[in-house]
Structures are given as structure tokens and as C-alpha cells.
N, C-alpha and C positions, 0 to 999 in steps of 0.2 A: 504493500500500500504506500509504504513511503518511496519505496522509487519508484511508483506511478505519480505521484507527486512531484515527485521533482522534476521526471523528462515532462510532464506537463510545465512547471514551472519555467524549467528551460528552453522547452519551445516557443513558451511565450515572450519572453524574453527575448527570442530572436528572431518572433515577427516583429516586435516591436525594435529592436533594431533594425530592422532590415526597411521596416515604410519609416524611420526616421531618418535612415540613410537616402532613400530614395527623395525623400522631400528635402532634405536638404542640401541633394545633388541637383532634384531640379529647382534650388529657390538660386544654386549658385549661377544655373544655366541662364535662365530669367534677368536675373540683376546686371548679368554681364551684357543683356541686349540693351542698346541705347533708342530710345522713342521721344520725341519729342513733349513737354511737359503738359502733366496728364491725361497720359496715356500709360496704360499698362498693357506688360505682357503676362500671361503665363499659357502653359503647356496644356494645352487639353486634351491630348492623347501622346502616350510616349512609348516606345518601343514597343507597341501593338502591331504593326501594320509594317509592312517590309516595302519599302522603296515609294511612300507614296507622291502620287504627282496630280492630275486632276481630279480636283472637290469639286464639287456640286451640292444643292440642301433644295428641298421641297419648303411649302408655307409651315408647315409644322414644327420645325429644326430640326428632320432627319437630315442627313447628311450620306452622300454615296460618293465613296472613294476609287478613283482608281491607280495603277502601281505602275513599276519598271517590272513587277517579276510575272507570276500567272495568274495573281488573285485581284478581285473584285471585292469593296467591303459597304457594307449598310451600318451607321453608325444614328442609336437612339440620340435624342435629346440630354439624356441621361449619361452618355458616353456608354455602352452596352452595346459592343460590336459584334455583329453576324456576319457572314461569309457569302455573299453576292453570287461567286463563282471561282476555282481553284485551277481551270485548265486552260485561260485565255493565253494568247501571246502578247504580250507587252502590251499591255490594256491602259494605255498612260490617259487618254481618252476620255471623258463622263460626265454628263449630262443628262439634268433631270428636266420634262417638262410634258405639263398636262396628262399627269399620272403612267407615263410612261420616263422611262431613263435608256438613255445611249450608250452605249459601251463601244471603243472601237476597239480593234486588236488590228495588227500587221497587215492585212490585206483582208478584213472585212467591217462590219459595224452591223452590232446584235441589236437587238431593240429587246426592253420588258415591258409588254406590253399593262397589265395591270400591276403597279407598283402599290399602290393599296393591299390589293390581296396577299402579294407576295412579302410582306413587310408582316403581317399576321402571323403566315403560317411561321416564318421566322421564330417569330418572339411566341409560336403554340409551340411550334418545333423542339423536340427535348434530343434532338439526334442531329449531327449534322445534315443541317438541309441546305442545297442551294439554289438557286432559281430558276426558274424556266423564265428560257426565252427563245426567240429565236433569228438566224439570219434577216438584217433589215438590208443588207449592203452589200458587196461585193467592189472590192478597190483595186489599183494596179499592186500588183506582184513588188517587194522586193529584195533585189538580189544579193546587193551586198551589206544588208543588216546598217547599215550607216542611214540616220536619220527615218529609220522603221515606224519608230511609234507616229501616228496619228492622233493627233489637238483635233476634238470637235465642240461644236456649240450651236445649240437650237436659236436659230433668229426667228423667232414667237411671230414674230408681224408679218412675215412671207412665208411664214412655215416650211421652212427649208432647214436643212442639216447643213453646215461650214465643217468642211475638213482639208485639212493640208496633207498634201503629197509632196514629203521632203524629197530634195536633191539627193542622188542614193553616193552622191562623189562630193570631196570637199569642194573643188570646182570643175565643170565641164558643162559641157554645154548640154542641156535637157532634151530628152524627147517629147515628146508633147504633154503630155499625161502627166510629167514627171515636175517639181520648183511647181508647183503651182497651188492654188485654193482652190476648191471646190463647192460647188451647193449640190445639193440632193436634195428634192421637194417629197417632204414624208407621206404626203398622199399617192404619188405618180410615182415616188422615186426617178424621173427624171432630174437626170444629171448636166451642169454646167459650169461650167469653168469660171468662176471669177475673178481671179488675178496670175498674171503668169508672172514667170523671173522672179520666183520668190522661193531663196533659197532653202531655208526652215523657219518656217511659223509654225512658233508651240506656245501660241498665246495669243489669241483675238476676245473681240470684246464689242457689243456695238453702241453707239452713243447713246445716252438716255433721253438726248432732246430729236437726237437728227434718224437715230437707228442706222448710220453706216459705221460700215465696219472698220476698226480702227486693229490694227495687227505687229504685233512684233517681230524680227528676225533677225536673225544669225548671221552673221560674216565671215565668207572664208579665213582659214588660218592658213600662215605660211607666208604672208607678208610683214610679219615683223609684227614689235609690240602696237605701234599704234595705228595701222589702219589695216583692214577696212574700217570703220565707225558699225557699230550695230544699231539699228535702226526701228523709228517706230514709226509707221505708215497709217496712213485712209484709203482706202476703195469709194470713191466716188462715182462711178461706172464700174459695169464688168468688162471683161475682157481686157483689163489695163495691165501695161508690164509695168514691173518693178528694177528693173535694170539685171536682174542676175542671170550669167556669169560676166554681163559685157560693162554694165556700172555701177557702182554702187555709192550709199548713203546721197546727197543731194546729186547725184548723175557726176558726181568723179570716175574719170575714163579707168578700166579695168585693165591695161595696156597689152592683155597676153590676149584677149578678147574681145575686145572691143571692133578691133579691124573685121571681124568676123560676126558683126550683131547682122540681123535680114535688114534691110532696106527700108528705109520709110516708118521704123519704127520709132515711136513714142515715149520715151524710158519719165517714168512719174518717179519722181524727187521723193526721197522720204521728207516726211513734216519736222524730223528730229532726228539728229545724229546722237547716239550714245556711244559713251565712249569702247573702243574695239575689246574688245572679247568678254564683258560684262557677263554677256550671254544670258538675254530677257527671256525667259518665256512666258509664266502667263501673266497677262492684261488686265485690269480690272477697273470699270469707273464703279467709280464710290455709291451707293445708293440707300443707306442707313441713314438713322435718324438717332444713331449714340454719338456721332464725330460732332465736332464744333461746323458750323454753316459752310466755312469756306471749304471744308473737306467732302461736301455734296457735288458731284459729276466729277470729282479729281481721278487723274487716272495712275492706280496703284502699280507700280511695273515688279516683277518679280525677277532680280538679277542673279541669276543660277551661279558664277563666278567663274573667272578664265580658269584654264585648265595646263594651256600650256605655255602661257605669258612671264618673261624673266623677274617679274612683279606681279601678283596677282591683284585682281582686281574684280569687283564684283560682289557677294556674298550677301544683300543685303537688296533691301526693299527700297525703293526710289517713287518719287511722284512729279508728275508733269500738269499742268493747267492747260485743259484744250479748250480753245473756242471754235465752237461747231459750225457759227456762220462763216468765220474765218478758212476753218480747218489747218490754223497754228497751231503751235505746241512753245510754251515757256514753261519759266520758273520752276527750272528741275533740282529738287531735293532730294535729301536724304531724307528717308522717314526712320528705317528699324536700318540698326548696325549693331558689329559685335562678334559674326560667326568668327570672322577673319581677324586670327590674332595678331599680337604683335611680333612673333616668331615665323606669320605666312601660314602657319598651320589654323585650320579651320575644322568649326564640328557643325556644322549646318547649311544648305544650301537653299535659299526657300524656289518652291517651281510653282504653285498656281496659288489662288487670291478669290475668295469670293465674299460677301456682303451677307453674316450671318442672320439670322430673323431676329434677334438680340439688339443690330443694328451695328454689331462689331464685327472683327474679320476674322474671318480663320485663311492659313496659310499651311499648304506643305513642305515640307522637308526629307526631299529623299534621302539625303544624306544621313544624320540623324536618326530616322524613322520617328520623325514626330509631325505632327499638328498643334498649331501654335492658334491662340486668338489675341486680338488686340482688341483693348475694348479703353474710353474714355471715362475718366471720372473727374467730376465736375473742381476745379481746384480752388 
């Protein structure tokens, strides 16, 4: 009896070491991120979820995750995570809307069709269950795993599906299909091209007064620390190039390429040059009602950080002031810093951004495996 006592004692003992270690590794994580004054961070999901990259959340505050590895996740209000799906291929992908959610993977895009029902059986489910769904999409093929995952997002007001079909090469010149954006209309599933010469967009977003699409992307490497510029663009028409592989950031001539762009084409300027290998991917305008006034329609950039820059650069959450009649772009700040230390060594990398029903943000971190929120309090 008394040494059932005691290994009781002592296990208790070291669960309670074990969540005061934990809370007080992530209160170190938190204090070290800088935001500007009142504002707070803390973790709202921490090493649950492996590699995650596009959130998504329904009016409720469920939240649908997706990854760099095979899984898919549904996460309560309550932080109480279910398992979406475990065999996709890089499902980076995910979007929820009008009770259904998108998932892409590699060379397709699944639909669930009732996300009500399937969010039930979840939380009745005592066994692992994961969801039915099924092929909404079929995409190009690719081959050399370089820029595979697929960014989508539902534009509500043309009901149409946005996915990008990265450059499967750091640079070369595309075949048709390939650097481009895409729509998919969820009714017909008729497909059309909306922006070409865009090398990797892993982050769009559309305005909240005008609904065009405003996008991020990626700059070749291998031209040194500081150019090309990374870039954040608008599609004001379809069918519009963005310069890639022949010019990039405001139409800077690409010079190995450039001699070789078709004739009589149109190369659209990005609205902002970011500095080279930041590496943004997702986009987000502000649409809460926790942030102070001026942080309403701001557009949040998620800068994923170089990778192979002799200085890195990057790591941290940025925001830009668009005006939509204009279709400018100013007053680029820092918002959240900190991943990147002072030794160059980093433990987080944020990848997408969305506007929780709270009215504060949640962000991913593939790096880490966490999700982070930011939320205001009044000072």
C-alpha cells in the first residue's frame, strides 16, 4: 500500500513537472516574439500537428488545417484536434466555405462536401475516423517535386476555386499550364487561367472592398543576396503576365531571359518589391474587429525566411497599407519578430494568416509545429 502511494505520488509529481516545464518553455517562446504595443502572442496549438501550412476556420471557430506531410486536421474551438485525412500528398492547401472545405494535394483538389456532418461524426467518433470526401479537381502533373504543393482559396463572389501551379524549375521558361494561377468555377468546374509568369504563389488573398486578387511570390535564387526582390502583386484582368522567367519585381530585365520573352507581350509590375528571399507566402487582409481601426483591410504578409542567403533574412510577419482604388502598396512594417536569432539560428517560420472569429489571428508555423494567435488588448 505504501508503494502504491508513493509511485502515485511520484507520478504526480512529474506530471506536474512536466506541464510546468512545458508552460514555461512556451511562456519563454512567446516573450521572445516582438509585436507591437498591445498586442499579444501566445501558442495555441504546439507540437500537435507536423509541418503545418494553410488554416482556414468556418463562423463557429472550427478551424481546418493543412500540412507539408500527408495529414489533414479539424481543430474545435476548444483546441481538441481530429484527423481530416492521413494519406494526402503535401496537402499545404485548405479552405473552408459554405459548408464545404478544399483540400489540394500534388496534382489534385478533394472537396468535403458536408462539413457539418463530418465534424459530428468526429467528435461521436471514439475510433479513429477520417473523412469522406471526394475528387473535386484534377491538376497538371509534377515532375520534379520542386514547388508541388498547391495554395488555394475560394473567391465566395464568383465562386470559383484560385490555385497556383508553381514553376516545377528554379528558372526556365514554362509551358503553358505550368508559373501560373488558376480558377476553377465549383459549379462547372471549368477551368481558366488567371495570371501567367508567376513563379510561386503560396499566398493570395482578395480585397475586402474591390475582391481582386492580390498574391505573393517567390524569386529565383542564384542571383546573389539581393535580387530578384520578392514580390506582392494584383490581378486586375485575367490573362495578365507577371514577368516570370523574363522580368521580375517592377519589370527589371531578367538578362539570361529576357531576349527570349514572345513578342508583344505585357509584363504587369508588381505593386511592391520585398526585399529578395524573405520568401512570403500566405497573404492576408485584416478583417477582425479585436485590432485597433487602422489594422482593418491591412494586408498581413507571412515571410517564411531565406534559406540560402549569406545573411538570412525573413522569419517574421510584415504588413503593407493597400489602397484599392489606387492599387498601391506603402508603409511596410514589421508587425511579429523574434524567430531569427541573434546567432542566425531560428525556431519558427510563420506560412499562412487568417482573421480568427475572436477577431485575432492565428498563424502557422511549419517549422516549429505550432499555431500561434495574436490577439489585442486594450492598453
Amino acid at each position: 500500500m505504501k508503494n502504491q502511494f508513493l509511485n502515485s505520488y511520484f507520478q504526480l509529481i512529474t506530471t506536474i513537472f512536466l506541464i510546468s516545464s512545458i508552460t514555461i518553455a512556451a511562456e519563454e517562446i512567446t516573450s521572445t516574439l516582438k509585436v507591437p504595443n498591445g498586442f499579444k502572442v501566445e501558442i495555441f496549438l504546439n507540437n500537435t500537428i507536423e509541418k503545418p501550412r494553410g488554416i482556414t476556420n468556418d463562423q463557429d471557430g472550427n478551424i481546418f488545417i493543412g500540412s507539408g506531410s500527408t495529414f489533414a486536421y479539424f481543430v474545435t474551438k476548444n483546441r481538441k484536434i481530429y484527423t481530416i485525412a492521413k494519406t494526402l500528398q503535401k496537402p499545404i492547401g485548405i479552405d473552408y466555405w459554405d459548408n464545404k472545405l478544399y483540400i489540394s494535394s500534388v496534382d489534385k483538389i478533394y472537396v468535403v462536401k458536408n462539413v457539418k456532418e463530418e465534424i459530428n461524426k468526429s467528435i461521436k467518433s471514439h475510433k479513429d475516423y477520417t473523412w469522406k470526401m471526394q475528387i473535386f479537381a484534377l491538376l497538371p502533373k509534377n515532375n520534379s517535386q520542386m514547388h508541388s504543393g498547391r495554395y488555394i482559396k475560394v473567391d465566395s463572389k464568383n465562386n470559383k476555386l484560385i490555385v497556383n501551379i508553381g514553376s516545377q524549375h528554379n528558372v526556365k521558361i514554362p509551358p503553358k499550364k505550368e508559373a501560373v494561377i488558376l480558377s476553377i468555377n465549383l459549379k462547372t468546374k471549368k477551368e481558366e487561367i488567371v495570371a501567367f509568369g508567376v513563379r510561386n504563389s503560396v499566398g493570395f488573398d482578395f480585397h475586402p472592398i474591390s475582391n481582386e486578387i492580390y498574391f505573393s511570390d517567390n524569386g529565383q535564387d542564384g542571383l546573389g543576396d539581393n535580387i530578384p526582390p520578392d514580390e506582392i502583386n494584383v490581378i486586375t484582368e485575367y490573362k495578365e503576365h507577371f514577368g516570370f522567367p523574363y522580368v521580375f519585381g517592377k519589370n527589371q530585365k531578367n538578362y539570361g531571359f529576357y531576349n527570349k520573352a514572345p513578342k508583344n507581350t505585357k509584363f504587369i509590375p508588381s505593386i511592391y518589391e520585398l526585399p529578395a528571399h524573405v520568401a512570403p507566402l500566405g497573404i492576408h487582409f485584416y478583417r477582425g474587429n479585436n485590432f485597433p481601426k487602422e489594422y482593418i483591410n491591412k494586408l498581413f504578409i507571412a515571410e517564411h525566411g531565406s534559406w540560402n542567403r549569406s545573411s538570412p533574412v525573413g522569419y517574421k510577419i510584415t504588413t503593407l497599407d493597400i489602397d484599392s482604388k489606387t492599387r498601391t502598396a506603402r508603409n511596410y512594417k514589421t508587425f511579429l519578430y523574434g524567430f531569427l536569432k541573434h546567432d542566425k539560428s531560428k525556431f519558427g517560420r510563420p506560412v499562412d494568416i487568417i482573421t480568427y472569429y475572436d477577431g485575432s489571428i492565428l498563424f502557422t508555423d511549419d517549422f516549429g509545429n505550432k499555431i500561434y494567435r495574436v490577439y489585442y488588448e486594450k492598453i
